[in-house]
mmCIF file of the N, C-alpha and C atoms, coordinates in Angstrom:
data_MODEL
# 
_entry.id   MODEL 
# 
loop_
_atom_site.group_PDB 
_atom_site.id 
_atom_site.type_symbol 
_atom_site.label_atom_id 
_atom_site.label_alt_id 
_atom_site.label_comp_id 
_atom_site.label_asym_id 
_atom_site.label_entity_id 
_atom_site.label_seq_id 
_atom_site.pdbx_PDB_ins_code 
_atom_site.Cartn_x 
_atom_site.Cartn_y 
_atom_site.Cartn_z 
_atom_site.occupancy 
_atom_site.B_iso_or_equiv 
_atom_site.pdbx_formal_charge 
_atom_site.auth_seq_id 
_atom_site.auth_comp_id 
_atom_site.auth_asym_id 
_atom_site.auth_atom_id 
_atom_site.pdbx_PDB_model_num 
ATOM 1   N N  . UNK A 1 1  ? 0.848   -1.174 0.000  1.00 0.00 ? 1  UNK A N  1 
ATOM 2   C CA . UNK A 1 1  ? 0.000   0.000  0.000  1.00 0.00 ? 1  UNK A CA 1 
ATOM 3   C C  . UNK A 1 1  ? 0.891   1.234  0.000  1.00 0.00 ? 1  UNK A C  1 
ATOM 4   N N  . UNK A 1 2  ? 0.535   2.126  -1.245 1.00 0.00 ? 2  UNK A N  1 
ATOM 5   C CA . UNK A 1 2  ? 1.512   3.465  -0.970 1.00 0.00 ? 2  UNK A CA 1 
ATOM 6   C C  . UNK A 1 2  ? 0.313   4.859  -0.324 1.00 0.00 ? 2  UNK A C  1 
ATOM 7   N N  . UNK A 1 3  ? 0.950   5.274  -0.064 1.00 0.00 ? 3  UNK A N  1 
ATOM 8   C CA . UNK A 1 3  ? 0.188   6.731  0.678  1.00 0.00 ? 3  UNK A CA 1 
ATOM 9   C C  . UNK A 1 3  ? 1.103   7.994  0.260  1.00 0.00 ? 3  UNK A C  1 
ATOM 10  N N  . UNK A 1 4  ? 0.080   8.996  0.342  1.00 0.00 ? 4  UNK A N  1 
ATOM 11  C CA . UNK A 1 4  ? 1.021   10.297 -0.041 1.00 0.00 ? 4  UNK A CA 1 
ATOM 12  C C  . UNK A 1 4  ? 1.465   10.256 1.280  1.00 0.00 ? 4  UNK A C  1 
ATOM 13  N N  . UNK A 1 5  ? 0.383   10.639 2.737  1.00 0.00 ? 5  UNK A N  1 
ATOM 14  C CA . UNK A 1 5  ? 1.322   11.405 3.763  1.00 0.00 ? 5  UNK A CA 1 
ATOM 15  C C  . UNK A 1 5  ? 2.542   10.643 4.382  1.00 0.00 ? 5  UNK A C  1 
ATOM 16  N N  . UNK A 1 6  ? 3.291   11.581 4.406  1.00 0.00 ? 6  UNK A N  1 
ATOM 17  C CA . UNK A 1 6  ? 4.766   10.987 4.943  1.00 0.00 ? 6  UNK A CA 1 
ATOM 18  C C  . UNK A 1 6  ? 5.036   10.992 6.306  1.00 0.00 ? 6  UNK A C  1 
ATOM 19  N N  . UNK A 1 7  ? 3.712   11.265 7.046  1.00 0.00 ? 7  UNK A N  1 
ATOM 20  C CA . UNK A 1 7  ? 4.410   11.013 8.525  1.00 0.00 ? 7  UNK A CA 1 
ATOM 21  C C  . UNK A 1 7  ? 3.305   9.828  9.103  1.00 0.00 ? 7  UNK A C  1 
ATOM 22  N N  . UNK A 1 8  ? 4.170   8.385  8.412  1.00 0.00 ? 8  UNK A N  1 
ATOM 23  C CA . UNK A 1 8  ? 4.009   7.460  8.754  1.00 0.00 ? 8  UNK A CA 1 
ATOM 24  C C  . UNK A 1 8  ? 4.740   6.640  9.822  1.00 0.00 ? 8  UNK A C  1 
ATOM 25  N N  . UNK A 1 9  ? 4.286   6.323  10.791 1.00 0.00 ? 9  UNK A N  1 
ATOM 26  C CA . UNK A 1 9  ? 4.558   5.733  12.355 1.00 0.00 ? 9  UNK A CA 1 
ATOM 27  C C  . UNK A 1 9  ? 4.281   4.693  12.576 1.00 0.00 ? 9  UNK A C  1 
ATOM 28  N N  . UNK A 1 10 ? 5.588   3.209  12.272 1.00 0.00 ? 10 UNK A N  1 
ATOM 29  C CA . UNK A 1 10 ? 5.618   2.000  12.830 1.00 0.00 ? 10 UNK A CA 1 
ATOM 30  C C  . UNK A 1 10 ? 5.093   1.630  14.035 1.00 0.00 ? 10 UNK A C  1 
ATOM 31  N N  . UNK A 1 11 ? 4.115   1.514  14.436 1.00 0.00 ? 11 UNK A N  1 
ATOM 32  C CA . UNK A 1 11 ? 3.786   1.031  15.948 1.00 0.00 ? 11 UNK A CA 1 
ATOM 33  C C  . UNK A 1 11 ? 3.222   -0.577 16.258 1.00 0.00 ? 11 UNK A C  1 
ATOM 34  N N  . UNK A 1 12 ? 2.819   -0.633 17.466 1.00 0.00 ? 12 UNK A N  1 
ATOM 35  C CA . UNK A 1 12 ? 2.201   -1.842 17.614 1.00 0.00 ? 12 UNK A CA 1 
ATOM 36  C C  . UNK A 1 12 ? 1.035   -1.618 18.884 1.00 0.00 ? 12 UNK A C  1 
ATOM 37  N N  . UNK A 1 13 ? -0.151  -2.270 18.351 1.00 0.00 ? 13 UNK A N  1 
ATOM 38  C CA . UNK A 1 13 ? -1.558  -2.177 19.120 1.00 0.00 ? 13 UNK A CA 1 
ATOM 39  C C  . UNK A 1 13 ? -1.176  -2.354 20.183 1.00 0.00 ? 13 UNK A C  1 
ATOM 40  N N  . UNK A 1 14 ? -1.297  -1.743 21.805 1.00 0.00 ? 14 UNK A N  1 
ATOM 41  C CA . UNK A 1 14 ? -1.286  -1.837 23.017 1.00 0.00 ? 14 UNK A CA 1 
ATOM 42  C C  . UNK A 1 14 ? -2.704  -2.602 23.086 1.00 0.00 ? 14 UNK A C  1 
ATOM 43  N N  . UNK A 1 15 ? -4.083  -1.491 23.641 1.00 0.00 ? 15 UNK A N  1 
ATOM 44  C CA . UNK A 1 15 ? -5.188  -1.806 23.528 1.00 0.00 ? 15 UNK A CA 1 
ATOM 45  C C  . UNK A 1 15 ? -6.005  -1.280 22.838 1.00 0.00 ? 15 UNK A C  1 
ATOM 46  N N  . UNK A 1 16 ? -7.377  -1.615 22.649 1.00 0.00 ? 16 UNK A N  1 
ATOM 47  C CA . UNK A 1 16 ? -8.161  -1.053 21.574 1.00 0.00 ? 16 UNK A CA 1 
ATOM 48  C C  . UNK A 1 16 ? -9.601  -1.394 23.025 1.00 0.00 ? 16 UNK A C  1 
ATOM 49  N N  . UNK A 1 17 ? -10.357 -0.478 22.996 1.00 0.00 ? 17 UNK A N  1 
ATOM 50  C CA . UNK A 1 17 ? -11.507 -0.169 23.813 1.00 0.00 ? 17 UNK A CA 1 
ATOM 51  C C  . UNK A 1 17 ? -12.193 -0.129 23.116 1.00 0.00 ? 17 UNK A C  1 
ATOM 52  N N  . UNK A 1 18 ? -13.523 -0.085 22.904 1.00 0.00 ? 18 UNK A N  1 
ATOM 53  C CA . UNK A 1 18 ? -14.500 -0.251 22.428 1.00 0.00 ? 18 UNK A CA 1 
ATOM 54  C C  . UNK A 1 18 ? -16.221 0.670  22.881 1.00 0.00 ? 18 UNK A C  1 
ATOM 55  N N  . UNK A 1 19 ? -16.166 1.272  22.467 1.00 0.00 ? 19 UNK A N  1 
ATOM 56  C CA . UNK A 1 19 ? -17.737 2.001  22.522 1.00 0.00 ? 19 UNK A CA 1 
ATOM 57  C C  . UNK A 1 19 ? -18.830 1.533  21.328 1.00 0.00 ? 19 UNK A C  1 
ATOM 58  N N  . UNK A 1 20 ? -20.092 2.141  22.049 1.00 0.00 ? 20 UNK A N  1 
ATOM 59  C CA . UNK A 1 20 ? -20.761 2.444  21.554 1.00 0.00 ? 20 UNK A CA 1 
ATOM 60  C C  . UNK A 1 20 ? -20.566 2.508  20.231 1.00 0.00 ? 20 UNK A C  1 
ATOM 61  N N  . UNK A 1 21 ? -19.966 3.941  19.969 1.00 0.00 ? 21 UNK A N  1 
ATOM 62  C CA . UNK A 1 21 ? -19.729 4.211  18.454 1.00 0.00 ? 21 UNK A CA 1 
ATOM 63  C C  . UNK A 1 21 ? -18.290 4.257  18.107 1.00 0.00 ? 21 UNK A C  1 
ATOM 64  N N  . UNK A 1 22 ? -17.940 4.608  18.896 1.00 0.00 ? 22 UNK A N  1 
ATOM 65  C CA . UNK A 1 22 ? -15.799 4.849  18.481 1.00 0.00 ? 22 UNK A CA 1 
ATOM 66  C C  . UNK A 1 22 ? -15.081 4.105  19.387 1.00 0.00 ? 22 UNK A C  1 
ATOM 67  N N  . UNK A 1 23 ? -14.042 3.451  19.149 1.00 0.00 ? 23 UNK A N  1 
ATOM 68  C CA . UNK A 1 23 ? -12.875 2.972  19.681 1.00 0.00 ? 23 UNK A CA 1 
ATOM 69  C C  . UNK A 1 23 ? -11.789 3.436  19.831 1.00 0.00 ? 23 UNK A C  1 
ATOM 70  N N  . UNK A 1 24 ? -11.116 3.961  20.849 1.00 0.00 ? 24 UNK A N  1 
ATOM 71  C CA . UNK A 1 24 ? -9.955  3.987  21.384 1.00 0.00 ? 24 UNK A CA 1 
ATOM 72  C C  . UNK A 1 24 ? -8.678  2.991  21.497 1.00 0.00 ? 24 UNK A C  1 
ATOM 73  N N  . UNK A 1 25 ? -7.982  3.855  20.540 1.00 0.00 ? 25 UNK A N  1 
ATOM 74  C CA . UNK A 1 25 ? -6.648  2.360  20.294 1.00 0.00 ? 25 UNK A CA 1 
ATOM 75  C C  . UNK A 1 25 ? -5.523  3.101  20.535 1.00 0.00 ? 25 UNK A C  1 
ATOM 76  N N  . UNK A 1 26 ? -5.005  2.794  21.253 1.00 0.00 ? 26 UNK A N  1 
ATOM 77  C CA . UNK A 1 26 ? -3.283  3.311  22.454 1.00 0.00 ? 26 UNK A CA 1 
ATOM 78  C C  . UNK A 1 26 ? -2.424  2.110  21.331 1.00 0.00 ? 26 UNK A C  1 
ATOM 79  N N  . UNK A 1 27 ? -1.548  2.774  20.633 1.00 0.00 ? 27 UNK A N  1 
ATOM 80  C CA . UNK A 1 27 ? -0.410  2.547  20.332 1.00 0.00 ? 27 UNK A CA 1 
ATOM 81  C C  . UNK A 1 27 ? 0.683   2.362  20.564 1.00 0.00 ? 27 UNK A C  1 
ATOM 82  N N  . UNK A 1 28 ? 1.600   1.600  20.629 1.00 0.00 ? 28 UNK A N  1 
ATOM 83  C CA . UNK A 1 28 ? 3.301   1.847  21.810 1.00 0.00 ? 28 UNK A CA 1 
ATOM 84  C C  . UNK A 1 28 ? 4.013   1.994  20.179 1.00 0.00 ? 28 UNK A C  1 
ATOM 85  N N  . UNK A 1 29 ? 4.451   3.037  20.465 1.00 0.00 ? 29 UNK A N  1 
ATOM 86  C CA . UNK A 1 29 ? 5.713   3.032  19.471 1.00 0.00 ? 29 UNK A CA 1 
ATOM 87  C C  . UNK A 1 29 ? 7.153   2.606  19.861 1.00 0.00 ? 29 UNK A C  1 
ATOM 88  N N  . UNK A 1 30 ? 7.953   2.882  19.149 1.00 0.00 ? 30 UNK A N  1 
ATOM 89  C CA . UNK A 1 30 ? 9.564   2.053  19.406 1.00 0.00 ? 30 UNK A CA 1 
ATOM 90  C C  . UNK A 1 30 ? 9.970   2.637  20.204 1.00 0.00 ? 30 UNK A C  1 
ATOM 91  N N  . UNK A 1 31 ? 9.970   4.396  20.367 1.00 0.00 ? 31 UNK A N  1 
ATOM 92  C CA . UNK A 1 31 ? 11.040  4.659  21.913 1.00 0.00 ? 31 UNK A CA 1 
ATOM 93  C C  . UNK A 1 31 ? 10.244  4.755  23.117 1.00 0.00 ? 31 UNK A C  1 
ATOM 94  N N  . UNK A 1 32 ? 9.079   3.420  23.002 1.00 0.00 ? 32 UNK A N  1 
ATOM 95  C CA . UNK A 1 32 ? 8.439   3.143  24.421 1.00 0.00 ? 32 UNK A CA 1 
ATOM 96  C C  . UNK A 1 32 ? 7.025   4.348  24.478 1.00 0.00 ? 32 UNK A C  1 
ATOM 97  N N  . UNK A 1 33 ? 6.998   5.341  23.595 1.00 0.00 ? 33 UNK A N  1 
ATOM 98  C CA . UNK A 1 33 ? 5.808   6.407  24.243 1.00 0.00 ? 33 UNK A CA 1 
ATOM 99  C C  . UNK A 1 33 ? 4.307   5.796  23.682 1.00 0.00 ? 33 UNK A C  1 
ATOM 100 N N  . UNK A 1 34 ? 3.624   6.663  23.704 1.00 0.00 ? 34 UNK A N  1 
ATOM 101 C CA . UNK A 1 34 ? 2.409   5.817  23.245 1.00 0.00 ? 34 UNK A CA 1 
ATOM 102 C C  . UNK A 1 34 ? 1.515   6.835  22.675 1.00 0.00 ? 34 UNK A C  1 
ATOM 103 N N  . UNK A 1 35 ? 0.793   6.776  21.726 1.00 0.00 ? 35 UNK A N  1 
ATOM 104 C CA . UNK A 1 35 ? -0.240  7.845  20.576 1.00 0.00 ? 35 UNK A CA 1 
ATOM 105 C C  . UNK A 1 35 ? -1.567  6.861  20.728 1.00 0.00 ? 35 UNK A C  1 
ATOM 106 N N  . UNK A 1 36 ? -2.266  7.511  20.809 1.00 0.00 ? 36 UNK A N  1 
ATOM 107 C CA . UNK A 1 36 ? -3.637  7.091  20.906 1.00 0.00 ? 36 UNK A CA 1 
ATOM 108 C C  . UNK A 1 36 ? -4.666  8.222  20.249 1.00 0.00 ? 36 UNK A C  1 
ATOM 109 N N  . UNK A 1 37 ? -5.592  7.028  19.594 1.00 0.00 ? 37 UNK A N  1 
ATOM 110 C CA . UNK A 1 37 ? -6.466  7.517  18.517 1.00 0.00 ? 37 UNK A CA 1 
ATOM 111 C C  . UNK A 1 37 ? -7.870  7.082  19.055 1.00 0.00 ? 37 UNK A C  1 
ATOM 112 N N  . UNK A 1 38 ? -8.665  7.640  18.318 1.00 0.00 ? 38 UNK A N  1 
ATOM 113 C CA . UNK A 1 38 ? -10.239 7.275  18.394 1.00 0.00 ? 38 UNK A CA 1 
ATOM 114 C C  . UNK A 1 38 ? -10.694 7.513  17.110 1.00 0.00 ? 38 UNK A C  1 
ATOM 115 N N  . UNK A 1 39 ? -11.044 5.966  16.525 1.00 0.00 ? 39 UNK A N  1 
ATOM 116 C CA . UNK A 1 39 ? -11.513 5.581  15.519 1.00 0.00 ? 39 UNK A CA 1 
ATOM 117 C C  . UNK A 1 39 ? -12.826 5.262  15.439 1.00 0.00 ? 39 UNK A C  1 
ATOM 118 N N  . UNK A 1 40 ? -13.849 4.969  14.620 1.00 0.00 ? 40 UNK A N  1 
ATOM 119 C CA . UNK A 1 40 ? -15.247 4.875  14.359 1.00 0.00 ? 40 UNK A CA 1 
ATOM 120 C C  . UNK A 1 40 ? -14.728 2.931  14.923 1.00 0.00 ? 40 UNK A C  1 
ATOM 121 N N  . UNK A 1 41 ? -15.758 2.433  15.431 1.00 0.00 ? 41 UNK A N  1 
ATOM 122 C CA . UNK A 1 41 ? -15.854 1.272  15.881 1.00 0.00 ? 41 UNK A CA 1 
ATOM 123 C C  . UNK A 1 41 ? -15.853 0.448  14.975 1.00 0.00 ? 41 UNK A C  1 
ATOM 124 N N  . UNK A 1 42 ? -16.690 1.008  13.331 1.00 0.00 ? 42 UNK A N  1 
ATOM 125 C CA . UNK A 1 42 ? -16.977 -0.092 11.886 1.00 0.00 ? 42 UNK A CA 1 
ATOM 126 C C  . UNK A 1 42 ? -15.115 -0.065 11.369 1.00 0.00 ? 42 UNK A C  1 
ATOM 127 N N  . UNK A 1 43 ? -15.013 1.022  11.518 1.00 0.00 ? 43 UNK A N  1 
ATOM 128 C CA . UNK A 1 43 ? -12.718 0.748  11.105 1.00 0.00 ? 43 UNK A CA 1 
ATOM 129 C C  . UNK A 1 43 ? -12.086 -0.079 12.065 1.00 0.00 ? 43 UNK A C  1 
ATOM 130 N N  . UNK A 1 44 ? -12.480 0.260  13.163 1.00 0.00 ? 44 UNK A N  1 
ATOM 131 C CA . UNK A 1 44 ? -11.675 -1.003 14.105 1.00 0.00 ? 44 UNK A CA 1 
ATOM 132 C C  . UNK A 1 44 ? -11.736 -2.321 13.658 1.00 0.00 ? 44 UNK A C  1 
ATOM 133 N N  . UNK A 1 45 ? -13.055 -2.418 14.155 1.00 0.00 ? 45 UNK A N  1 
ATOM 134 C CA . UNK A 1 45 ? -13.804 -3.766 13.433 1.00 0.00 ? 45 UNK A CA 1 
ATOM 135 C C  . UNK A 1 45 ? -12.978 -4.065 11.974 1.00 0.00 ? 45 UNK A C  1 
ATOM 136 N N  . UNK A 1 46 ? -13.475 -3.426 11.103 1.00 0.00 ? 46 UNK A N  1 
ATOM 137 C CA . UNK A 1 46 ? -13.006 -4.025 9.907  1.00 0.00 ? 46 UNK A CA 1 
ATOM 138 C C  . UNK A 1 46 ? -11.483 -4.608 9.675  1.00 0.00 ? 46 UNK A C  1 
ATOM 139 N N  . UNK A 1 47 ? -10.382 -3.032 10.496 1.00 0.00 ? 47 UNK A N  1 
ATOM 140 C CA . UNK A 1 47 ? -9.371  -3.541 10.765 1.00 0.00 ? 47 UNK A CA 1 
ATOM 141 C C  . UNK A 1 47 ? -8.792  -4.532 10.926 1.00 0.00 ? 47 UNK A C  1 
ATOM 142 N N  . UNK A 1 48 ? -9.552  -5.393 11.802 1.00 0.00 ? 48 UNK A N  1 
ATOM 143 C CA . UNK A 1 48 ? -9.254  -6.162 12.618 1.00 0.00 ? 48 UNK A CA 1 
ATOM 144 C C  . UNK A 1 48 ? -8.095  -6.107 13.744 1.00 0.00 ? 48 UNK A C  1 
ATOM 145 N N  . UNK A 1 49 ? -8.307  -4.704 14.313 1.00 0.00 ? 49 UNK A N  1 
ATOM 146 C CA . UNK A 1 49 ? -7.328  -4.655 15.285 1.00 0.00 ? 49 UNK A CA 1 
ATOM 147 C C  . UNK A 1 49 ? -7.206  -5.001 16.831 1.00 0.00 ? 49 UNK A C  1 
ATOM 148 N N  . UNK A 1 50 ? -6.246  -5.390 16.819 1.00 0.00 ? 50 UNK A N  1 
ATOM 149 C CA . UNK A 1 50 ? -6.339  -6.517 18.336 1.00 0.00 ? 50 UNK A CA 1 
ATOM 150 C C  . UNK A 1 50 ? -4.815  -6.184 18.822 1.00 0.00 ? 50 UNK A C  1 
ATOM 151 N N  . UNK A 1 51 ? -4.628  -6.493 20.189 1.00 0.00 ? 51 UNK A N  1 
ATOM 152 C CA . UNK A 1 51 ? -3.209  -6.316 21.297 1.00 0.00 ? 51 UNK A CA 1 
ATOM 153 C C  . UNK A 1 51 ? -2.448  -6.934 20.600 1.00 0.00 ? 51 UNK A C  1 
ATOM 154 N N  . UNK A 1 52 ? -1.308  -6.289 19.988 1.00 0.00 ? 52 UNK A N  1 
ATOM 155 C CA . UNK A 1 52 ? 0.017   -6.872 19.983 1.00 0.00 ? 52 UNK A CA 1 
ATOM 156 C C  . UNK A 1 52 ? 0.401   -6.644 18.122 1.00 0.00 ? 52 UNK A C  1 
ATOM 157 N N  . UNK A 1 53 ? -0.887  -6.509 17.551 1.00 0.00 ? 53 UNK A N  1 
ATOM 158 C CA . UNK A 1 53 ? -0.877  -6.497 15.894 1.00 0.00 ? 53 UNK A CA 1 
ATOM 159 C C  . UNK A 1 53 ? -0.083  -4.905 15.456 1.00 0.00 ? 53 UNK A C  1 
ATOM 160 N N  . UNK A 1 54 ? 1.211   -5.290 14.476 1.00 0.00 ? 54 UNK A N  1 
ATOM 161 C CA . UNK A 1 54 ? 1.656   -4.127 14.414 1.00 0.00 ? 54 UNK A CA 1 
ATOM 162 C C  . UNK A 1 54 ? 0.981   -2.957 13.139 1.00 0.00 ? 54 UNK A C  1 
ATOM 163 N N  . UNK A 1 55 ? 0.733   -2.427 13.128 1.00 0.00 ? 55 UNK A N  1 
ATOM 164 C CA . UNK A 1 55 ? 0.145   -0.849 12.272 1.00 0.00 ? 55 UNK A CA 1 
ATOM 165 C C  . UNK A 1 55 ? 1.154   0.001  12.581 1.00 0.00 ? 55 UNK A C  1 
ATOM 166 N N  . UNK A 1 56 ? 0.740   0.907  11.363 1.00 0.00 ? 56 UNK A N  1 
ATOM 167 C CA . UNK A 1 56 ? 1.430   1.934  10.823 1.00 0.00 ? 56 UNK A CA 1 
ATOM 168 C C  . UNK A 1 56 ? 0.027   3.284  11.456 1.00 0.00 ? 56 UNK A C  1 
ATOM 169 N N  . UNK A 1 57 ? 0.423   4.046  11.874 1.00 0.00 ? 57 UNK A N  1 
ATOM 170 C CA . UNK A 1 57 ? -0.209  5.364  12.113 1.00 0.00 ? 57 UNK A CA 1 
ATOM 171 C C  . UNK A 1 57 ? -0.120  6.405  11.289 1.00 0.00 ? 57 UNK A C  1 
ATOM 172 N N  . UNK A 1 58 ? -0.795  7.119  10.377 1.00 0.00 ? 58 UNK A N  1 
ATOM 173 C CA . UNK A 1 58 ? -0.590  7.380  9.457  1.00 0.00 ? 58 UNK A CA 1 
ATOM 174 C C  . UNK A 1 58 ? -1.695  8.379  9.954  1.00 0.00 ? 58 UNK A C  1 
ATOM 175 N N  . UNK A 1 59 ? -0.550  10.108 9.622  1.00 0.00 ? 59 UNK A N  1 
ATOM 176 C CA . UNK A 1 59 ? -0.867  11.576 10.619 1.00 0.00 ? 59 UNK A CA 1 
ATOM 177 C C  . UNK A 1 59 ? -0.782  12.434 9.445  1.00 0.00 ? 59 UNK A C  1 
ATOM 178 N N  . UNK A 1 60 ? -2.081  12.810 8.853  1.00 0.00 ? 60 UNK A N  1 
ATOM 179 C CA . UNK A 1 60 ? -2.312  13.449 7.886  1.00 0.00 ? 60 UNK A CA 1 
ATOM 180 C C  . UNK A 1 60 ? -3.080  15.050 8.538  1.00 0.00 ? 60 UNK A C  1 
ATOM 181 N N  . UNK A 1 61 ? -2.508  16.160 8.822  1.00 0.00 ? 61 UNK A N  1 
ATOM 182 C CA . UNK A 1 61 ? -3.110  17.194 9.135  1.00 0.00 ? 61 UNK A CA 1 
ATOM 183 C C  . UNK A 1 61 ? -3.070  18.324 8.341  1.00 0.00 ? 61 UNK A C  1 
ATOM 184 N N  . UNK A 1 62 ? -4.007  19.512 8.172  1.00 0.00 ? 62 UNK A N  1 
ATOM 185 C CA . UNK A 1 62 ? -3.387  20.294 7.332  1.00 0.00 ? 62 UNK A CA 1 
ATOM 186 C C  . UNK A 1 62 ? -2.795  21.653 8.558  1.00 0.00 ? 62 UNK A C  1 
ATOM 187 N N  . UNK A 1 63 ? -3.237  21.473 9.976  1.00 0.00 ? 63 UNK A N  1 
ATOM 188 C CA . UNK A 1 63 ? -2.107  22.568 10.677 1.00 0.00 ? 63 UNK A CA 1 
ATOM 189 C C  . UNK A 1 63 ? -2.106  21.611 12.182 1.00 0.00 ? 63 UNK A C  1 
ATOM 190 N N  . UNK A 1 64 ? -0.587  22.106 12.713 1.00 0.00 ? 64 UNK A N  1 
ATOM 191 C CA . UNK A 1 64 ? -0.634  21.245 14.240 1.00 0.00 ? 64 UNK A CA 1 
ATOM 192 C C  . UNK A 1 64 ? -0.201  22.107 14.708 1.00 0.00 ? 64 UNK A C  1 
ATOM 193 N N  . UNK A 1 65 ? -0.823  22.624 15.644 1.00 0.00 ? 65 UNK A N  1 
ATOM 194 C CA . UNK A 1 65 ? -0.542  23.394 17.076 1.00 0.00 ? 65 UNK A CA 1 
ATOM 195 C C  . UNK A 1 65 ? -0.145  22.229 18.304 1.00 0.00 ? 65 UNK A C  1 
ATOM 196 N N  . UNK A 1 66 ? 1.256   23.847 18.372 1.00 0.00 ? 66 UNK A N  1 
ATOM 197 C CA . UNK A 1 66 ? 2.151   23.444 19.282 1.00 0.00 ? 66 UNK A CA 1 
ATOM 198 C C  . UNK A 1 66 ? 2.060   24.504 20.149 1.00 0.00 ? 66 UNK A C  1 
ATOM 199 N N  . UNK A 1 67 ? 2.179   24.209 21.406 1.00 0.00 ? 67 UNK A N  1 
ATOM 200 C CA . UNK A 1 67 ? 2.445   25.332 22.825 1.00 0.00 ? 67 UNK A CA 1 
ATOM 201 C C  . UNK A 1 67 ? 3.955   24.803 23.645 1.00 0.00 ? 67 UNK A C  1 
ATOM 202 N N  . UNK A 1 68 ? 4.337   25.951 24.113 1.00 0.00 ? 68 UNK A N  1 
ATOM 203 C CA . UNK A 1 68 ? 5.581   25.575 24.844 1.00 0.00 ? 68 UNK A CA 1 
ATOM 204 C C  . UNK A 1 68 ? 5.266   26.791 26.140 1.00 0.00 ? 68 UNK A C  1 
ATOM 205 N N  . UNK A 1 69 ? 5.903   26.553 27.278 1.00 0.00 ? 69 UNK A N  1 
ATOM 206 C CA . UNK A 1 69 ? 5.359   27.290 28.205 1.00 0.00 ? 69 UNK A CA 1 
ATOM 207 C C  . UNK A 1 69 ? 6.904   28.494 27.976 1.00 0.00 ? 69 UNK A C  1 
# 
């Protein structure tokens, strides 16, 4: 699979929670931190994402705010 956006992120499924309508999936990436998303529950599902399965995170924005104190 190719993709335009380039800030693509090797990770691997921690957990994936489950609602109602959206799922919450905590990611561990390689230097140990962790990104967590909330996805529609029918993408999870379809996904088939489960603890331990590795994905790519794939961070397509058109602006990111940053604060620094």
């Amino acid at each position: 699979m190719k993709l335009s956006a380039r800030n693509q992120i090797p990770a691997r499924v921690a957990s994936v929670t489950h609602g109602a309508v959206n799922s919450e999936v905590v990611l561990e990436l390689g230097d140990g931190s962790e990104l967590v998303s909330v996805i529609t529950r029918s993408s999870a599902e379809r996904l088939g994402l489960a603890a331990g399965q590795q994905v790519h995170a794939v961070v397509e924005a058109s602006s990111v705010m940053i604060a620094a104190d």
